[in-house]
C-alpha positions as CSV (number, residue, x, y, z in Angstrom):
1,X,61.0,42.3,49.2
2,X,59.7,46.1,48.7
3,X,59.2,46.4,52.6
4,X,62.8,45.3,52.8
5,X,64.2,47.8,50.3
6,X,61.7,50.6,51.8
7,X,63.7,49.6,55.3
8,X,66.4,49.6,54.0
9,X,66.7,53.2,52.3
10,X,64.9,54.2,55.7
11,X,67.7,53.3,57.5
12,X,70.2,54.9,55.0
13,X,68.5,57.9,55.1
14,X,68.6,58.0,59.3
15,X,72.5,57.0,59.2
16,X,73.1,59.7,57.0
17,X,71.1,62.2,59.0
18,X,73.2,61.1,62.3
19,X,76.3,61.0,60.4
20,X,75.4,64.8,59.0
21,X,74.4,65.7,62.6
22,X,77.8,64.2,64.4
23,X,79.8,66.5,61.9
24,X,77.7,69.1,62.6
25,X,78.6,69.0,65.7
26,X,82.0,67.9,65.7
27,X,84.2,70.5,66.8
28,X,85.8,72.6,64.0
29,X,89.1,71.2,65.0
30,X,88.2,67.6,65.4
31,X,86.8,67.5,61.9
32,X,90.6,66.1,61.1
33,X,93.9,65.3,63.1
34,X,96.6,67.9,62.5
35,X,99.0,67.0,59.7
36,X,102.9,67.6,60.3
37,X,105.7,67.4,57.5
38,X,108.8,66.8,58.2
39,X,111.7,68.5,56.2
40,X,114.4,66.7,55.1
41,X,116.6,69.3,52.9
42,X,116.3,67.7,49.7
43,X,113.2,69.9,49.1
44,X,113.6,72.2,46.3
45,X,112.5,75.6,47.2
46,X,109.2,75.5,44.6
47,X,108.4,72.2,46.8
48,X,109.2,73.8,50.4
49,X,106.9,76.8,48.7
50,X,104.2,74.6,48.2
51,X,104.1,72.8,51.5
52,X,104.0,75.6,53.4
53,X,101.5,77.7,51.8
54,X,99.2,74.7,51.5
55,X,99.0,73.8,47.7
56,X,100.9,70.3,48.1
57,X,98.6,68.7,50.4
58,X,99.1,64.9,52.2
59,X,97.6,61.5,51.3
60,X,94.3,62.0,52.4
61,X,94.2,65.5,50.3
62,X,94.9,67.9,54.1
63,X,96.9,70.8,54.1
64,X,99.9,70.2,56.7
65,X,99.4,72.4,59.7
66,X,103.0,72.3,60.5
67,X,106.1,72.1,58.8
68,X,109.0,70.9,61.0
69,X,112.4,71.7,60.4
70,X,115.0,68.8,62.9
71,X,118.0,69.2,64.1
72,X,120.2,70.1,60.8
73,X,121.5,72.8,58.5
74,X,118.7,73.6,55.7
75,X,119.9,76.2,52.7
76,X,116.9,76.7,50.3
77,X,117.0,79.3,47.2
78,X,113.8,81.3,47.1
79,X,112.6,82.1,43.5
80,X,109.0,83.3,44.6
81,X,107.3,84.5,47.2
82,X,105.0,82.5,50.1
83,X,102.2,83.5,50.2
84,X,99.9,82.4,53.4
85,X,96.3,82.3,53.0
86,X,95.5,80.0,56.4
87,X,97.0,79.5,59.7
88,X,100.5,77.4,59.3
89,X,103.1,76.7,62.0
90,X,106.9,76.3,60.8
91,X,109.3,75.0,63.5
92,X,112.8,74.5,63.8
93,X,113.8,72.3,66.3
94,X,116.8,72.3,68.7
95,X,119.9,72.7,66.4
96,X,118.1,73.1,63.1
97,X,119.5,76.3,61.3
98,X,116.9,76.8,58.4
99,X,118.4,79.8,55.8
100,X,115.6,80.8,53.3
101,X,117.6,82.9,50.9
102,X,115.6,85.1,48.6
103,X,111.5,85.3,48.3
104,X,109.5,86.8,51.0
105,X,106.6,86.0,53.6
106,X,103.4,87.4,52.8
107,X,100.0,86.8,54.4
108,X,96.9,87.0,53.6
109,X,93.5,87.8,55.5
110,X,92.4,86.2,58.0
111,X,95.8,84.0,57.9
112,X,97.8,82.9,61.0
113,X,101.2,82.3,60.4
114,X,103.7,81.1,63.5
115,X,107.7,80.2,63.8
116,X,108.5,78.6,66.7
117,X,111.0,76.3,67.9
118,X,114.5,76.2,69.7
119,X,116.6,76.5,66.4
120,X,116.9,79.4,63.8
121,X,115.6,81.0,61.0
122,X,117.8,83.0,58.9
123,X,115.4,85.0,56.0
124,X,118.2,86.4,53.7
125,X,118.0,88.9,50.9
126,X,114.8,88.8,50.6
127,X,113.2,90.1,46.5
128,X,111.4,92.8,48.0
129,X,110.1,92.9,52.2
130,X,111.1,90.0,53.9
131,X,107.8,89.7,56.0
132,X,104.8,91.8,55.0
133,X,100.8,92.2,54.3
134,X,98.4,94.4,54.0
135,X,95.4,93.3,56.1
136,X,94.9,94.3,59.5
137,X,93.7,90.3,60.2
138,X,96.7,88.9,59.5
139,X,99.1,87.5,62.3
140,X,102.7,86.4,62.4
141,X,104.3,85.1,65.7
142,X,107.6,84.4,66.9
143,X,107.2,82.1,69.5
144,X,109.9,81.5,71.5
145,X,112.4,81.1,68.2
146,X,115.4,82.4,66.8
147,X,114.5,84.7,63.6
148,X,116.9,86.8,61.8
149,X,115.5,88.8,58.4
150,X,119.0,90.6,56.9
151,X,119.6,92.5,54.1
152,X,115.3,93.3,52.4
153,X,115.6,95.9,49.9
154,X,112.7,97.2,51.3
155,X,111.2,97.1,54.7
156,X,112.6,94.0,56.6
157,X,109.1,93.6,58.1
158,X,106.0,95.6,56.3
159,X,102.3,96.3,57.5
160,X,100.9,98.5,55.0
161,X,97.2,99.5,54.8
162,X,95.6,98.4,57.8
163,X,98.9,96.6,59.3
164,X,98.8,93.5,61.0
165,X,100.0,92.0,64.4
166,X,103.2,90.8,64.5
167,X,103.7,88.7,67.7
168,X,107.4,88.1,69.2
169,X,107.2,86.3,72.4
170,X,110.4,84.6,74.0
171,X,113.5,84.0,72.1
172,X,115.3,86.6,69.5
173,X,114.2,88.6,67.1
174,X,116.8,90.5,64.6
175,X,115.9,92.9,61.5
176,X,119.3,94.1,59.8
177,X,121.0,96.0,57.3
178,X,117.7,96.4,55.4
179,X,116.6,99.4,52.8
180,X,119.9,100.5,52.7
181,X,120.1,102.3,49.5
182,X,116.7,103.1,49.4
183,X,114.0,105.2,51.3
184,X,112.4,103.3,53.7
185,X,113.6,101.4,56.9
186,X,113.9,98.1,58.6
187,X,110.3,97.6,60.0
188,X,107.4,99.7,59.2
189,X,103.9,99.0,60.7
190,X,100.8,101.0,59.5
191,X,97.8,100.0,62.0
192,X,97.8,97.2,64.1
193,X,100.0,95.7,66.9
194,X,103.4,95.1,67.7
195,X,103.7,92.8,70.8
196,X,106.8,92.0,72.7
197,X,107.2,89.6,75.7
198,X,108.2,86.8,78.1
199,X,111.9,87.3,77.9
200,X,112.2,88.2,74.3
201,X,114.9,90.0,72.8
202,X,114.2,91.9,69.7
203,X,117.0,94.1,68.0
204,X,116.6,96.0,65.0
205,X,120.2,97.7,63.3
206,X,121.6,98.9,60.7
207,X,118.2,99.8,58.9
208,X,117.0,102.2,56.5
209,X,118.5,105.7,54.7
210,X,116.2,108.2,54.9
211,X,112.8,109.1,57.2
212,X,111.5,105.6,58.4
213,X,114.0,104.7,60.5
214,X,115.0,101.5,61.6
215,X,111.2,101.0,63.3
216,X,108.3,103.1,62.4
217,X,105.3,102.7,64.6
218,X,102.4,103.4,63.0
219,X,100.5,100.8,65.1
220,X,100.2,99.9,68.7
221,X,103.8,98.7,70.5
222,X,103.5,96.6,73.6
223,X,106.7,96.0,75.5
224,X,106.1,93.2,78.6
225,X,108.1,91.5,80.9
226,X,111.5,92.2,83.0
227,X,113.4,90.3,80.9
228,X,112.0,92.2,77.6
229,X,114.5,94.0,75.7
230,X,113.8,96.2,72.4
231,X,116.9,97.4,71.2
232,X,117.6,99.9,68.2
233,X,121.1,100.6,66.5
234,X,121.1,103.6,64.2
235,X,123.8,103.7,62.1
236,X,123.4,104.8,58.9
237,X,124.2,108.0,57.4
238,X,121.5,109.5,56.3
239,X,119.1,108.3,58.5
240,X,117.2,110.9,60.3
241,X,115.8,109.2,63.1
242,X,115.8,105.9,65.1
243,X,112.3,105.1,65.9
244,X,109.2,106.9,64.6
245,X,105.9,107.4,66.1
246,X,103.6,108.5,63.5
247,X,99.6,108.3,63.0
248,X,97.9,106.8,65.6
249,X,101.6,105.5,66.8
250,X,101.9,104.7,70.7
251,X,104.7,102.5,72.6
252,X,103.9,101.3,76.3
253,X,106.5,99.8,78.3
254,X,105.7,97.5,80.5
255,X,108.5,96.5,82.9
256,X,110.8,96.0,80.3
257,X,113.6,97.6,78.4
258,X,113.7,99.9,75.4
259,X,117.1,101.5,73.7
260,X,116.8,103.6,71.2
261,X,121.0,104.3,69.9
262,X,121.5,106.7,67.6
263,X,125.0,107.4,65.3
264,X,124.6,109.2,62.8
265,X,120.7,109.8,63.1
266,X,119.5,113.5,64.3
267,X,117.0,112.5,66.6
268,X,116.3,109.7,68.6
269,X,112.6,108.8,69.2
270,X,110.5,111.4,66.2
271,X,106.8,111.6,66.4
272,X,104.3,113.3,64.6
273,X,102.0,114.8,67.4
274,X,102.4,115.1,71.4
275,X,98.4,115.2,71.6
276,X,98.3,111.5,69.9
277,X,101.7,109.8,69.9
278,X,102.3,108.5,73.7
279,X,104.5,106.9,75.0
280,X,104.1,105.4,79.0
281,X,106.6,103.5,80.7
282,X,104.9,101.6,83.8
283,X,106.0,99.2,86.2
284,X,109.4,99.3,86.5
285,X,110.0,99.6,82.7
286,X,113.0,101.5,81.2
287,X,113.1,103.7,78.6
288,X,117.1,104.8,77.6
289,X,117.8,107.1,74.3
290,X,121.8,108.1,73.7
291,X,123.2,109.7,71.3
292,X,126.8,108.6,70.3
293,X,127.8,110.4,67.6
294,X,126.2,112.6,64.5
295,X,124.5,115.8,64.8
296,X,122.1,114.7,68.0
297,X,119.6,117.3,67.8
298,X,116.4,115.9,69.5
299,X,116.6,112.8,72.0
300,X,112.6,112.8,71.9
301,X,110.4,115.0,69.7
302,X,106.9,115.5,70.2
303,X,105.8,113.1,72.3
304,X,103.4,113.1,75.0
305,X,106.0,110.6,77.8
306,X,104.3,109.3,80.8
307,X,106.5,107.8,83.7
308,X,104.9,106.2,86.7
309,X,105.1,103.9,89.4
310,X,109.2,102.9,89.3
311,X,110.1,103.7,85.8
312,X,113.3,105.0,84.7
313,X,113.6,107.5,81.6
314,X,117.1,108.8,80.6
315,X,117.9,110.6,77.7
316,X,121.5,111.7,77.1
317,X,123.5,113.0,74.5
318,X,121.4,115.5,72.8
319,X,121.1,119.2,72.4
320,X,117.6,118.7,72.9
321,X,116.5,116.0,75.4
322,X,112.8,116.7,75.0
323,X,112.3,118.7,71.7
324,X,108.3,119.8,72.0
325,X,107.7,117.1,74.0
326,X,105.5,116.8,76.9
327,X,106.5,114.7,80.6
328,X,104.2,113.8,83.1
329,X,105.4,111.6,86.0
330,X,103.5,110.2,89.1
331,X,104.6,107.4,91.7
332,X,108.6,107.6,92.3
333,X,109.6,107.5,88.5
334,X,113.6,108.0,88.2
335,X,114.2,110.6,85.4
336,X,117.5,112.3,83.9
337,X,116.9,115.0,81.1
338,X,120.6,115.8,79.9
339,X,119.8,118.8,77.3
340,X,117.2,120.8,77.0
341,X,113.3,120.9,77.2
342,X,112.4,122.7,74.8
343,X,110.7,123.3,71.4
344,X,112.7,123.3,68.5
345,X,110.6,125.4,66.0
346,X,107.2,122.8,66.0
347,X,104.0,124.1,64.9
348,X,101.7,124.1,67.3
349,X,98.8,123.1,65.0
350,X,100.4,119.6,63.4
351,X,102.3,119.0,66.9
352,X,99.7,119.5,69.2
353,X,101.4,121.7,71.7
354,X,104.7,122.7,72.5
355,X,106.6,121.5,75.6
356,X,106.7,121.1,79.5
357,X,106.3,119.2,82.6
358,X,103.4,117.8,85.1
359,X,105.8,116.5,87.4
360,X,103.8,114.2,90.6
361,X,106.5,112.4,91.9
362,X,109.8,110.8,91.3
363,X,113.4,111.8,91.0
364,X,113.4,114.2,88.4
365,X,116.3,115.9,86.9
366,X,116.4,118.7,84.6
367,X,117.7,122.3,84.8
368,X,115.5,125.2,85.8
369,X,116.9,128.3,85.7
370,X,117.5,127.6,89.6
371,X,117.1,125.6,92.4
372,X,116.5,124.9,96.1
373,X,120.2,123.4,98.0
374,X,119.8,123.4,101.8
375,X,117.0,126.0,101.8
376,X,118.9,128.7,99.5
377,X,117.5,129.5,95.9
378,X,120.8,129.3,94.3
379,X,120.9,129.5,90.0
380,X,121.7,126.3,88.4
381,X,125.0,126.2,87.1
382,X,124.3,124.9,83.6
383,X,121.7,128.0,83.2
384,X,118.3,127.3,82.3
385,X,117.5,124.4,80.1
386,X,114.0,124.4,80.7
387,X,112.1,126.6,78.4
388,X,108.9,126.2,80.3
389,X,108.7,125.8,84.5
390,X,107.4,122.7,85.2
391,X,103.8,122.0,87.1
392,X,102.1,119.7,89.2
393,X,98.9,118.5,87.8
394,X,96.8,121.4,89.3
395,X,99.0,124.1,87.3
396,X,101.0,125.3,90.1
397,X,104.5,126.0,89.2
398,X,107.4,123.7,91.1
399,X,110.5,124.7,92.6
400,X,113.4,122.1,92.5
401,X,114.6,120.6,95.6
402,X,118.0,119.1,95.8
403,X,117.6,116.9,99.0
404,X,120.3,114.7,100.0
405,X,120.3,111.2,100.8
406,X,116.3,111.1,100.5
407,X,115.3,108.3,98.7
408,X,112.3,105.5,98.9
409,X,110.1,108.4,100.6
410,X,107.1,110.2,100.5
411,X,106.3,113.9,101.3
412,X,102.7,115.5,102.3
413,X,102.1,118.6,100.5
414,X,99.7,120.5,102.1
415,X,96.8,122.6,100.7
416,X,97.5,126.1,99.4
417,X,95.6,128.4,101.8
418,X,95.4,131.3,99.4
419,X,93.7,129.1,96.1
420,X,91.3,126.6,97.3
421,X,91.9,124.6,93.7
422,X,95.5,124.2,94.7
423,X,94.5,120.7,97.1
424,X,97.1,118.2,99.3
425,X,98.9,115.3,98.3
426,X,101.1,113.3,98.4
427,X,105.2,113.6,96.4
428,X,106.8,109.6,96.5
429,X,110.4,109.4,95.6
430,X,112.1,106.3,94.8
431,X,115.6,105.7,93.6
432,X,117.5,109.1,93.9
433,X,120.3,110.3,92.1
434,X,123.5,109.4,93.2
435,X,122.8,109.7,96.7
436,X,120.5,113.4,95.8
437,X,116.5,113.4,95.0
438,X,115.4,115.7,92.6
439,X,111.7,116.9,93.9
440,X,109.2,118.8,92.4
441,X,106.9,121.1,94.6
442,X,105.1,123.9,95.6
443,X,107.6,127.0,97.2
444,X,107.1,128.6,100.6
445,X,109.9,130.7,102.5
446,X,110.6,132.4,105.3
447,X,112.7,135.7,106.1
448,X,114.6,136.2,109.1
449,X,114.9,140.2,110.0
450,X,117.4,141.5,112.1
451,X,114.6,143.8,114.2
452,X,111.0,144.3,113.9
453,X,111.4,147.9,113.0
454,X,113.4,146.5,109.4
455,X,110.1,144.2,109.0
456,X,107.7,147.4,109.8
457,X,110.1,149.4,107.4
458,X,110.9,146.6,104.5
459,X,114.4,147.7,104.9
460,X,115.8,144.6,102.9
461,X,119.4,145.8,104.0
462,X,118.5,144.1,107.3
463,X,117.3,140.9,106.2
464,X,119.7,138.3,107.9
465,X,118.3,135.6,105.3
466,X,115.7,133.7,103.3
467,X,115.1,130.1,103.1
468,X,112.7,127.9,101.3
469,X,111.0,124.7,101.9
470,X,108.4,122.9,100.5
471,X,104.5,123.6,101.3
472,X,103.6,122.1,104.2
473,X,106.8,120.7,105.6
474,X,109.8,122.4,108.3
475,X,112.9,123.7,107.3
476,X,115.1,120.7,108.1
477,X,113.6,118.4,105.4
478,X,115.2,120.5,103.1
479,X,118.5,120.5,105.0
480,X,117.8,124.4,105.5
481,X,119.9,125.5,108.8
482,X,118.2,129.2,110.6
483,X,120.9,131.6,110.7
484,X,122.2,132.4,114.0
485,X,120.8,134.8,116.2
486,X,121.6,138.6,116.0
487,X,123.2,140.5,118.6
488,X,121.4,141.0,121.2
489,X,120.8,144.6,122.7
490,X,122.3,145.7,125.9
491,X,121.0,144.0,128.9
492,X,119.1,141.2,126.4
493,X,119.8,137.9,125.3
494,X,118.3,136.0,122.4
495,X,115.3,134.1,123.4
496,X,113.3,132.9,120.1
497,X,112.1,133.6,116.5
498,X,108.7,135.2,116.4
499,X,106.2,134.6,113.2
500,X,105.2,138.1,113.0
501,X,101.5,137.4,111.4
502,X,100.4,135.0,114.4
503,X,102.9,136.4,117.2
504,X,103.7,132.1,118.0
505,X,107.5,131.2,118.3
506,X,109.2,130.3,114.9
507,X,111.8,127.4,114.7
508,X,112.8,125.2,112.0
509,X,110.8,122.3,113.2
510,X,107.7,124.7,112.0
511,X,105.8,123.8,108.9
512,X,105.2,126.6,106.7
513,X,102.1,126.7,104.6
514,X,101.8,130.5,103.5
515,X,104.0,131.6,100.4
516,X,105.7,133.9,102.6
517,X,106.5,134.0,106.3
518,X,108.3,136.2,108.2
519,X,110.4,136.3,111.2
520,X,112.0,138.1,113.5
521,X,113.8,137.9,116.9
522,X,112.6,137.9,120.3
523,X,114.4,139.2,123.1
524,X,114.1,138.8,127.3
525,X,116.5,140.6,130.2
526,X,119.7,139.4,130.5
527,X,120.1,137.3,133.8
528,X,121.5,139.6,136.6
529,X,124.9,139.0,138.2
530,X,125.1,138.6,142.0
531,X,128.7,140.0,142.9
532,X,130.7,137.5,144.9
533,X,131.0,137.8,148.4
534,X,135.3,138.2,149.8
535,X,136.4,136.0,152.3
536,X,139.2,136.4,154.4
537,X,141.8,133.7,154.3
538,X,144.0,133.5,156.9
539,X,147.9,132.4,156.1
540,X,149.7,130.2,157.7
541,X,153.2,130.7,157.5
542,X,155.4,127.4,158.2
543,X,158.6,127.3,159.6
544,X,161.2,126.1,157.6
545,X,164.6,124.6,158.5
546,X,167.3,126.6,157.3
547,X,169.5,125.5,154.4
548,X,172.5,124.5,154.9
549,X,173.4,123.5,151.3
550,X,175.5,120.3,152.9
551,X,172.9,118.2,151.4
552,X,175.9,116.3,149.2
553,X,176.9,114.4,152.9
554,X,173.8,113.4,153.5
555,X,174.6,109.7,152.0
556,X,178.1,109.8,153.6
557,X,176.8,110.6,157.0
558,X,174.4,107.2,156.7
559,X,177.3,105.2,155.5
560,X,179.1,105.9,158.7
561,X,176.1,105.0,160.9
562,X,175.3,101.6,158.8
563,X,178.8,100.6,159.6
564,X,178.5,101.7,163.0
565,X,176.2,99.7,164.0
566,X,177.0,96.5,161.8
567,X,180.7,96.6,163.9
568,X,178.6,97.2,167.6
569,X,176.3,94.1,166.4
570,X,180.1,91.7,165.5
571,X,181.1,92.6,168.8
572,X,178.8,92.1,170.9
573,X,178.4,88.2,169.2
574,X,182.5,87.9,170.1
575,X,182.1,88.5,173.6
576,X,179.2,86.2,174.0
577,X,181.2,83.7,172.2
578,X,184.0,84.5,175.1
């Protein structure tokens, strides 16, 4: 009987090892099946509380993983905050419109917190921020829902003190009319990410009256996709700016679309530094700040903008388009500045810098003092709105070229022969502008003297004209024409231009490298003229009838024979009749 009871615990104690050892090595999300609850609407909101942040638990004592909203209209009251301490999923299924009026959001570390689903969520007057934390481990996600957060007396969406990352992928995301009596903004991210993609469209309006702005992005902001779309309303009085970068603060743009639309707002995009705040627009994306309406001072401020491969960047509308700002493009970018670059009184120690441009490649357009139109240097009719000449990325200072109907094309820059650190490439252009490319490049010209002796003597009176191309390229692919030839001496003609360092012929086919060429014309001996030989013609005089003037009987004179002969032909049939 003992041997049977000593067996018997032995093999307890081996079935509990095994069973120990299978849950050790069960995976963590196999140790129990997901638990769903299914809303009905008859929830009060202290249950719908509960439920989601994982007090009220099921039958077997598990917290429901997900909380699923069907097809219906759900109105709940919020008295208190939800506070998320785990990873939860709340979805609203096709045609469910769930409206969660009053409390707030707020997670927790380490907790994971995603809406999802085909149908809506409406988070109304929230107590205090409608979504928010303050732990950088803490995730919310918008997965390809519908999620509208109106009217927060504070920040409609808040990562304070270490931030969080806030997820919006698909669908539509809407922050609106939040923090509009006091001092902060719509959504406000201190550290951490903000991540936009696959097709979603995020809008933010309506936000904020005083600094922050209807998004301030202290935090990293990913735009993705060519269906993306960021879009930001400013329209409250008040309301200095429409987007802040601040802190460590960046926005990439990646193929998609951000609009920054400002009202009343002086400025457009405002950040803190243009050594740390970036902003890069890659791939296609588009960046677009207007200003339509208030006092419009700065479209960007103190930013450090990089615009590559087939981006488009266009600000409009303001006095300043680029206030301390600094632009640097490469690939075929498509860029239009309308204002000024400039500096607007920043301090070089807090901003990093003032302003200018490293322009590579692309359409570019903003006004130097003046530019390059068929291969004349002619001043830009606006005056100068560029405080600083731009430069390519070895420090040489760019001419603009205006080149007609050039567009989807590249252009060899050679070496600069007289600064060895001045090295080829290549200039791309993409998209021009309305049927002109702006370009960006290292000058060269050449003078065309009326004689030799004007060249010898520098007597500028007798310069027929100057053109300009860029380095390394002919006259023609600026559109630059040579003038026509001077008059030539007695007993010349023209024959060719002559490059008066080298002595070769000069034509507008030649590619210049130096900074300065000049030119003057070649003559040869006029062709001599061989006088004509005279040859004696002899003339025939013809004999011509005298006139009569009786011309007028001609006809009569015919009638008479026609009869004639018609009366000799009747008689001579009668008598043969006879």
């Amino acid at each position: 009987m003992k041997a049977s009871i000593r067996y018997g615990r032995s093999a307890a104690l081996v079935l509990a090892f095994l069973l120990s050892l299978m849950m050790m090595m069960m995976p963590p999300n196999m140790a129990y099946a997901a638990t769903k609850y299914t809303a009905t609407g008859s929830e009060t909101a202290a249950q719908l509380t509960a439920i989601i942040d994982g007090t009220t638990t099921d039958a077997a004592g598990n917290k429901y993983d997900v909380v699923e909203f069907p097809a219906g209209t759900y109105n709940y009251n919020m008295t208190a905050p939800i506070h998320i301490r785990r990873a939860v999923t709340i979805k609203a299924d096709a045609g469910a419109n769930v409206t969660l009026v009053g409390g707030d959001f707020r997670g927790y570390a380490n907790s994971n917190t995603t809406f999802t689903g085909a149908g809506s969520f409406l988070l109304k007057n929230p107590n205090t921020y409608g979504i928010w934390s303050n732990d950088a481990s803490v995730k919310f996600n918008f997965d390809h829902t519908n999620f509208t957060i109106d009217g927060a007396p504070g920040f409609g969406l808040y990562g304070l003190s270490g931030g969080n990352t806030t997820n919006v992928k698909g669908g539509t995301f809407v922050i609106k009319n939040c923090s509009t009596s006091g001092n902060e903004g719509g959504f406000e991210l201190d550290g951490g990410a903000f991540n936009v993609s696959d097709g979603a469209k995020v809008t933010l309006e309506n936000n904020g009256n005083g600094t922050f702005g209807d998004l301030y992005m202290n935090g990293k902001m990913t735009v993705t996709g060519a269906n993306t779309k960021v879009t930001i309303n400013e329209s409250r009085a008040g309301n200095s700016y429409g987007m802040v970068l601040a802190g460590i603060g960046n926005l990439k743009i990646d193929g998609a679309t951000v609009e920054v639309n400002t009202t009343t707002a002086s400025r457009g995009i405002n950040a803190g530094s243009n050594v740390t705040n970036t902003i890069d627009i890659v791939k296609g994306g588009k960046l677009l700040v207007k200003a339509k309406g208030g006092t419009a001072v700065s479209g960007i401020r103190r930013a450090k903008i990089t615009a590559s491969d087939d981006s488009i960047l266009k600000v409009e509308g303001y006095k300043y388009a680029l206030d301390g700002s600094m632009l640097s493009t490469s690939g075929k970018p498509h860029v239009t500045l309308d204002g000024e670059t400039s500096d607007n009184g920043s301090i070089p120690f807090f901003t990093g810098g003032t302003n200018g441009s490293i322009i590579m490649g692309g359409s570019v357009l903003e006004d130097y003092k003046e530019h390059v139109v068929d291969g004349v240097v002619t001043p830009t009719a606006g005056g100068n709105q560029v405080a600083k000449q731009p430069e390519n990325a070895k420090g040489e200072l760019l001419t603009r070229f205006d080149i007609k109907g050039f567009s989807n094309k590249s252009i060899s820059i050679a070496a600069d022969p007289a600064n060895a650190a001045h090295s080829a490439y290549t200039y791309n252009v993409g998209e021009n502008h309305n049927g002109v490319a702006y370009v960006w490049a290292p000058a060269v010209k050449v003078n065309f003297w009326e004689t030799k002796e004007a060249l010898d003597n520098n007597d500028n009176s007798k310069m027929i004209k100057s053109l300009t191309t860029i380095r390394g390229n002919n006259l023609k692919l600026v559109g630059a024409v040579a003038p026509s030839e001077p008059a030539a001496p007695t007993g010349k003609v023209f024959s060719h231009w002559v490059d008066a360092e080298t002595g070769q012929a000069f034509d507008v086919n030649t590619a210049l490298v130096k900074g300065e060429t000049n030119v003057y014309p070649e003559y040869k001996e006029a062709p001599s003229q061989t006088p004509s030989k005279k040859v004696d013609k002899k003339v025939v005089k013809v004999k011509k009838s005298p006139k009569t003037g009786d011309v007028q009987r001609v006809a009569f004179y015919a009638g008479v024979l026609i009869v004639t002969i018609i009366a000799l032909v009747s008689v001579v049939r009668l008598k043969r009749r006879a």
